[in-house]
C-alpha positions in Angstrom: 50.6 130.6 131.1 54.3 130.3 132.3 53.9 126.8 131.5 52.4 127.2 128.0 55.5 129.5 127.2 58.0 127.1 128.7 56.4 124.7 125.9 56.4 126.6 122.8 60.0 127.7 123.7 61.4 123.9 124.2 59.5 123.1 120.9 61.0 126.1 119.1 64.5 124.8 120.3 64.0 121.4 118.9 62.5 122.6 115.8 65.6 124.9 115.0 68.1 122.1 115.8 66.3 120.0 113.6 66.4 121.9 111.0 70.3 123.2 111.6 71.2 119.4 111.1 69.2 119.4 108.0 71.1 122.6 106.4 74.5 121.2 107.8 74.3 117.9 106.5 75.2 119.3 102.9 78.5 117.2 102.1 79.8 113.6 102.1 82.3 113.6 104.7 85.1 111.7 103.1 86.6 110.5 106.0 83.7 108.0 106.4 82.7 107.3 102.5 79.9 105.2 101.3 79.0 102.3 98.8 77.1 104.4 96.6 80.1 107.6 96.5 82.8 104.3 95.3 83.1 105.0 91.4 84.3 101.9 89.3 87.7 103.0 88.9 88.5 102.8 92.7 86.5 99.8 92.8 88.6 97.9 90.5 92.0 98.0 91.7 90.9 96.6 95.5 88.8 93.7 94.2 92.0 92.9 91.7 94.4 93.2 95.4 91.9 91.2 97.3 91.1 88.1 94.7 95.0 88.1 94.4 96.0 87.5 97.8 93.0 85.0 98.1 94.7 83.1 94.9 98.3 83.4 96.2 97.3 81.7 99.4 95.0 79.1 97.9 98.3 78.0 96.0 100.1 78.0 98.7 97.8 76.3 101.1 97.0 73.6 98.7 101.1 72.5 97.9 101.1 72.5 101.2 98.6 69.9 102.0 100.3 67.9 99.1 104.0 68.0 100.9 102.1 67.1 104.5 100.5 64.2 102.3 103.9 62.8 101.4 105.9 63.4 104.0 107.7 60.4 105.7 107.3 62.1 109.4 104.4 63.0 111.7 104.1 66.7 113.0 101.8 68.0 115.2 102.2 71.8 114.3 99.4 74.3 112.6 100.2 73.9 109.0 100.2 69.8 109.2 96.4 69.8 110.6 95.7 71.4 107.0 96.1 67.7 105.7 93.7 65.7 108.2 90.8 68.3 107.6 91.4 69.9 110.9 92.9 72.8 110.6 93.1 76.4 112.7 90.9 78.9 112.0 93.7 81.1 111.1 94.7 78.1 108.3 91.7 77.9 106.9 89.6 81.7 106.4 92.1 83.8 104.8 91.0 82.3 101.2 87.7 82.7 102.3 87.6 86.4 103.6 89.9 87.7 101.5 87.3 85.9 98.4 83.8 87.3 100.0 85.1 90.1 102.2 87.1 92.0 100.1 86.6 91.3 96.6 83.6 89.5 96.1 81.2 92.2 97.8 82.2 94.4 95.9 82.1 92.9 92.2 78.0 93.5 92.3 78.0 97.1 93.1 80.9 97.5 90.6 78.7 95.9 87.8 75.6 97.9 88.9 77.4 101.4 88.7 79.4 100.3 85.4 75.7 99.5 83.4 74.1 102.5 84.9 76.8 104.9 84.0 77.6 102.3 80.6 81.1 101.6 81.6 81.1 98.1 80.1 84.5 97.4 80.5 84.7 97.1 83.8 81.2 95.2 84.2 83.1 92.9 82.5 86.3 92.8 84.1 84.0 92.3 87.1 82.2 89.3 85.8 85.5 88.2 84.5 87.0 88.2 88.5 83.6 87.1 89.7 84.2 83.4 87.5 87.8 83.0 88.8 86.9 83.9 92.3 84.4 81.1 92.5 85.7 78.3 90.2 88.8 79.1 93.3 86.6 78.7 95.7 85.2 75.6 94.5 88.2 74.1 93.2 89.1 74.0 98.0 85.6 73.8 98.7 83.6 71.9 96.4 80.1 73.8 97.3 79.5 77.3 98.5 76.9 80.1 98.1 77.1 82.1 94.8 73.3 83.2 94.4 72.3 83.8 97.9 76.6 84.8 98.5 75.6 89.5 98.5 72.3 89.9 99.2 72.3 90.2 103.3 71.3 86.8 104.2 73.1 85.7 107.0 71.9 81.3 106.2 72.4 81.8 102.2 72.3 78.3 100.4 74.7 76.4 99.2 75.3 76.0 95.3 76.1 72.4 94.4 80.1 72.2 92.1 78.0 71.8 89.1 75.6 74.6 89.5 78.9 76.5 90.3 80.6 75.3 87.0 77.6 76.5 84.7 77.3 80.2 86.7 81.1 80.5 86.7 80.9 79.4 82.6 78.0 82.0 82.6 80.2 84.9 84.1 83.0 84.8 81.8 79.8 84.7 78.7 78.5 88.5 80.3 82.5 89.3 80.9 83.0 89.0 77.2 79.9 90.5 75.6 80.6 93.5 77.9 84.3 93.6 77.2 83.1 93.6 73.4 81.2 96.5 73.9 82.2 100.1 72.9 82.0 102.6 75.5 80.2 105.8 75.2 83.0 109.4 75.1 83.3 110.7 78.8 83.2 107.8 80.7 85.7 106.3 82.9 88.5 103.9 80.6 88.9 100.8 82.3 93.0 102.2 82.2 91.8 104.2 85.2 91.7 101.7 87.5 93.6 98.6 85.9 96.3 97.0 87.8 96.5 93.8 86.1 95.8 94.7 82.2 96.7 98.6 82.4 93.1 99.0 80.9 93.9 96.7 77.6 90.5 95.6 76.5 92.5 92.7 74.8 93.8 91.2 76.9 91.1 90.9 79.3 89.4 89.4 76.4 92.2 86.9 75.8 91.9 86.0 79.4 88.3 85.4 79.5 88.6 82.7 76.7 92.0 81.5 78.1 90.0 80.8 81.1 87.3 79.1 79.0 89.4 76.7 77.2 91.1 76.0 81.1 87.5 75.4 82.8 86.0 73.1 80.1 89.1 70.8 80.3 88.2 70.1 84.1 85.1 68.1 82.4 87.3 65.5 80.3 85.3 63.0 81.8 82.1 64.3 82.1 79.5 63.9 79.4 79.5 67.9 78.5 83.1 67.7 78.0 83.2 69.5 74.3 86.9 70.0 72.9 85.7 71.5 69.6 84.3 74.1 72.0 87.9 74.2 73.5 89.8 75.1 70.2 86.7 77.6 69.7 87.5 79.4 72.5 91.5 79.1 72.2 91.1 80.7 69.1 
């Protein structure tokens, strides 16, 4: 009987912390927050901070390979092992991270939340940072994931430069049919969370065909190249 007692009592105390957890765990604690508490607006601004330092150091890395090319000396020291295709780790992943790690992760859940929630604007400011992310990444790479790059895979496969050109061509089409669109009263202005355009529909717009007329010259001698589709789109 003692025995019997000792049981129900243990299971009575696990029972009641149980459920103690349950009625506790009422809030998000915001010192730990989670993908789906991220509104657009917050979004926004880090993917714009992240693709930016990824750009600024692909220039840089690049006119540095070109001044190690023409130098009249040898060197032996980190930055000259960029130009024989050997370089230190530390020389060649900050593009890279700063591309998939910071920004590019978080475009998709950024367009996801802007269509539930019809926030166009910035599912097209995301598609429109999603193009120049990857034509970057395979203007210094040449192939890399872009289908397979967000959905958990840790072997995705690699997107040929062409298959890359047509998606990136594609992203900037969604950017500015979104961009186009007229956002419903109450939800969050792309000025919330614009560091680069201070929420100016415009000139996103003018970017996304700026970019247009910019990619469809690096076909010139391809058999797609169209230049009436160039004045088109600088128009």
């Amino acid at each position: 009987m003692k025995k019997i007692l000792s049981l129900l009592l243990c299971m009575t105390l696990v029972f009641s912390m149980s459920s103690c957890d349950d009625y506790l765990d009422i809030n998000t604690d915001p010192d730990n927050p989670i993908s789906e508490a991220a509104t657009v607006d917050i979004r926004l601004p880090w993917i714009q901070n992240y693709y930016a330092y990824a750009w600024g150091t692909a220039g840089m890395r690049a006119n540095t390979i070109i001044g190690l090319l023409t130098q009249t000396y040898s060197s032996t020291g980190a930055n000259s092992r960029l130009a024989a295709w050997n370089p230190l780790q530390s020389s060649a992943t900050t593009i890279y991270q700063n591309w998939y790690v910071g920004a590019g992760v978080n475009i998709e859940p950024m367009i996801e939340k802007g269509l539930e929630n019809e926030e166009y604007h910035y599912v097209g400011a995301g598609y429109c940072i999603k193009a120049m992310g990857f034509m970057m990444m395979l203007d210094l790479h040449g192939e890399l994931p872009i289908e397979e790059a967000f959905i958990m895979k840790t072997d995705p496969k690699y997107d040929d430069g062409k298959k890359m050109y047509e998606l990136c061509m594609g992203y900037l089409d969604m950017a500015i049919e979104n961009l186009n669109k007229t956002q419903p009263t109450g939800t969050k202005t792309l000025k919330d969370g614009d560091l680069w355009n201070g929420g100016d529909v415009s000139k996103w717009l003018k970017l996304c065909y700026g970019l247009k007329a910019r990619y469809m010259l690096r076909i010139s001698k391809k058999a797609e190249f169209d230049p009436n589709g160039i004045l088109t789109a600088l128009a």
